[in-house]
Every structure is written in structure tokens, then in C-alpha cells.
N, C-alpha and C positions, 0 to 999 in steps of 0.2 A: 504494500500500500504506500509507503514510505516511497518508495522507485517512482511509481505512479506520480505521486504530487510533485516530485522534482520534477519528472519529466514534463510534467504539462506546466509547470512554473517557467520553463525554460521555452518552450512552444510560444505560448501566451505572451513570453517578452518579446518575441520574433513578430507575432504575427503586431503585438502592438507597434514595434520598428515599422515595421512594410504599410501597417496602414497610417500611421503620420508621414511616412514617405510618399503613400501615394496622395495623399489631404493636402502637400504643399503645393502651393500654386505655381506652374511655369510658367515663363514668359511665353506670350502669344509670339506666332510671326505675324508679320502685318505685311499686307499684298497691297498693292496699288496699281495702277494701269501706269506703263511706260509711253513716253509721249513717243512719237514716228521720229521725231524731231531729235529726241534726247538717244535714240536706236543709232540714229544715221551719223550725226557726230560722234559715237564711241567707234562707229566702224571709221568714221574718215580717220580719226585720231590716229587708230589701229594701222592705218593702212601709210600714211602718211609717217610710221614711227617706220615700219618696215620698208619703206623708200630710204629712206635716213641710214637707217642699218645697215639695208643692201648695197650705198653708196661706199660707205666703211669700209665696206667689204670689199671694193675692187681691192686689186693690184696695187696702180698705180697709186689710189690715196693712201694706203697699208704703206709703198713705199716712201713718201712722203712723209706721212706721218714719224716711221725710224727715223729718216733722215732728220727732222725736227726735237728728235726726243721724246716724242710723244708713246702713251703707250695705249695701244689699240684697246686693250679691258677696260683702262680706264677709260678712256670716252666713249667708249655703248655705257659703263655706268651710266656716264654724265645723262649721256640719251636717255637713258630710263627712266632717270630719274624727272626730266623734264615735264611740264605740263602739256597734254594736247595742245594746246591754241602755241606752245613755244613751238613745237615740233613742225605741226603744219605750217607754220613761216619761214622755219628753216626747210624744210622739204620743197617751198616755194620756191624759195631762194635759189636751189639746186637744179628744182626747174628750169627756170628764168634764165642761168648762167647759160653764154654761149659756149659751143661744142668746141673744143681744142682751143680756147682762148687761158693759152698758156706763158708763163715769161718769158718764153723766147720769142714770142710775135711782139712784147712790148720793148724787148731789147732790141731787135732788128729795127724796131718804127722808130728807136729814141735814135740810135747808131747810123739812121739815114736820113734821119731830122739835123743832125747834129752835121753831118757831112756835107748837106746840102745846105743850110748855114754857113760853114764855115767855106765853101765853095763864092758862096754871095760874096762872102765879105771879102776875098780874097780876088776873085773880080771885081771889084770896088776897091781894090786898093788900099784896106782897112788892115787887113790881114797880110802875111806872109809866110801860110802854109804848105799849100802845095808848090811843087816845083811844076807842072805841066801847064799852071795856069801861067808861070813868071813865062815861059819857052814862047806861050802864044801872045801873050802883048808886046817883046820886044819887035 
């Protein structure tokens, strides 16, 4: 008889456990309707991060980047960490850039700006750079 009452003393604290456990109240989830709006900007964000990333990812900026010190993990961090609306302006940006508009087209334009100046001044008399220009006024 003795066995008996432990055993059901011990029961009886179990089953009192489980039912205050199940009496406690959980949080609800709460559902709301998503606008088409708020849908379509997490997708542009989305797509607009993976333009960014995939950019990273050439080659050539990989190379650029070493060449700089730069370390390619850390700037996908950086990217990650950015906000949509930064992203998509930067992804704009990348857009917008023209194709092969690299520093050796702005070297070449400064280096024949510079020649063709310094050409002027030297047919004018200003200057005494070149020798082909002195051969043809004498």
C-alpha cells in the first residue's frame, strides 16, 4: 500500500508539471497580407545584390582588387552587409559604366592632348620641343 501512494504521489506531480505547462500561454504568430509592392523590392534588392556579387567575381576586378590590397571576403562582407536601396545604386552605377572605359584610354587621351599642345606651342614659337618642327620653319 505504502508503494502504491509513492507511486501515485510521484505521477500526480508529473501530471500537475504537464498541465501548468500546457495552461501557459504562447505567443500567437501574427499573419498579415504582404503588399505586391513590399514582394517586388525584396526581389529587386535580391537581384540587384547578386549583380554586385557576380561583378566581384570577374577576373579582372579579383585582379585589381590584389593588386590594390584589397581582400575579396572582405568586400562581399561589406556587400552584405549593405542596405537594398545602397546596393541597387551601386548595381546602377555598374550598369551605367561604359564597357572597356579603362586607364589606359584616359592615358592615351591625356598623352595626345599633351603632344598636340605642346606641338601648338612649338609652332608658335612659344616652345622648343620638338626638333622636326625647328627643321621645317628654317
Amino acid at each position: 500500500m505504502h508503494f502504491i501512494r509513492r507511486t501515485i504521489k510521484h505521477v500526480s506531480c508529473f501530471l500537475a508539471f504537464a498541465i501548468f505547462l500546457v495552461s501557459v500561454p504562447f505567443n500567437q504568430a501574427d499573419a498579415a497580407l504582404v503588399k505586391t509592392e513590399t514582394v517586388l523590392t525584396m526581389a529587386q534588392g535580391q537581384k540587384a545584390r547578386e549583380s554586385v556579387l557576380s561583378f566581384l567575381d570577374r577576373k579582372e576586378v579579383q585582379t585589381a582588387m590584389k593588386a590594390q590590397g584589397i581582400n575579396a571576403a572582405e568586400v562581399k562582407a561589406r556587400v552584405d552587409s549593405l542596405s537594398d536601396a545602397e546596393v541597387a545604386r551601386i548595381a546602377g552605377q555598374i550598369d551605367s559604366l561604359p564597357a572597356g572605359g579603362g586607364a589606359l584610354g584616359t592615358v592615351v587621351g591625356a598623352a595626345l592632348f599633351i603632344f598636340v599642345v605642346l606641338l601648338i606651342t612649338d609652332i608658335l614659337g612659344f616652345t622648343d620641343v620638338f626638333t622636326f618642327v625647328k627643321s621645317q620653319r628654317r
